[in-house]
C-alpha angles and dihedrals in degrees: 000000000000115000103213103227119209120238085286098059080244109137104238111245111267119220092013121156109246083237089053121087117271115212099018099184091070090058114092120185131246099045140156106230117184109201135187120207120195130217133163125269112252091053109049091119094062084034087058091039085050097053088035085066098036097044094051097052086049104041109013098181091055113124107239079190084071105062112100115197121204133174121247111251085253089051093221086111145045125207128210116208116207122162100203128198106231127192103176150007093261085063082058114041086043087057104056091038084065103041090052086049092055123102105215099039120094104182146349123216 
């Protein structure tokens, strides 16, 4: 059997929920992680409500003060930056767990 390896020679995790890390062993912790999580336009105010809840069970010292929202060039979408401290994987794999589970967000990069 031939294992396919990623650009870094690294086996891609097998099994793996689309929410959970891929690649763990890139990931070193502690680690500032600025995200971006996508909504649609007409509705940044409940996308902004949405993170506000999920980030603070996940990380109840973030700053809500800090996110910064802007609307896509086209104007069909709206971003909201975050730069997260993040300390494991869990915080991770939670994260985006919550985020796929909310209704106004799109998409998290």
């Amino acid at each position: 059997m031939t294992t396919k390896l990623t650009s870094l020679n690294i086996a891609p995790t097998v099994n793996a929920k689309r929410t959970e890390i891929q690649n763990p062993e890139l990931w070193q912790f502690p680690m500032d992680y600025p995200m971006s999580i996508i909504g649609h336009e007409g509705e940044h105010d409940s996308l902004r409500h949405e993170v506000t809840l999920i980030l603070a069970e996940i990380f109840p010292d973030f700053d809500t003060a800090s996110m910064v929202v802007r609307p896509s060039k086209t104007g069909r979408f709206h971003a909201l930056r975050v730069n997260l401290h993040l300390t494991s994987a869990d915080e991770v794999n939670r994260l985006y767990t919550a985020l796929d589970k909310a209704k106004t967000v799109k998409t998290a990069v």
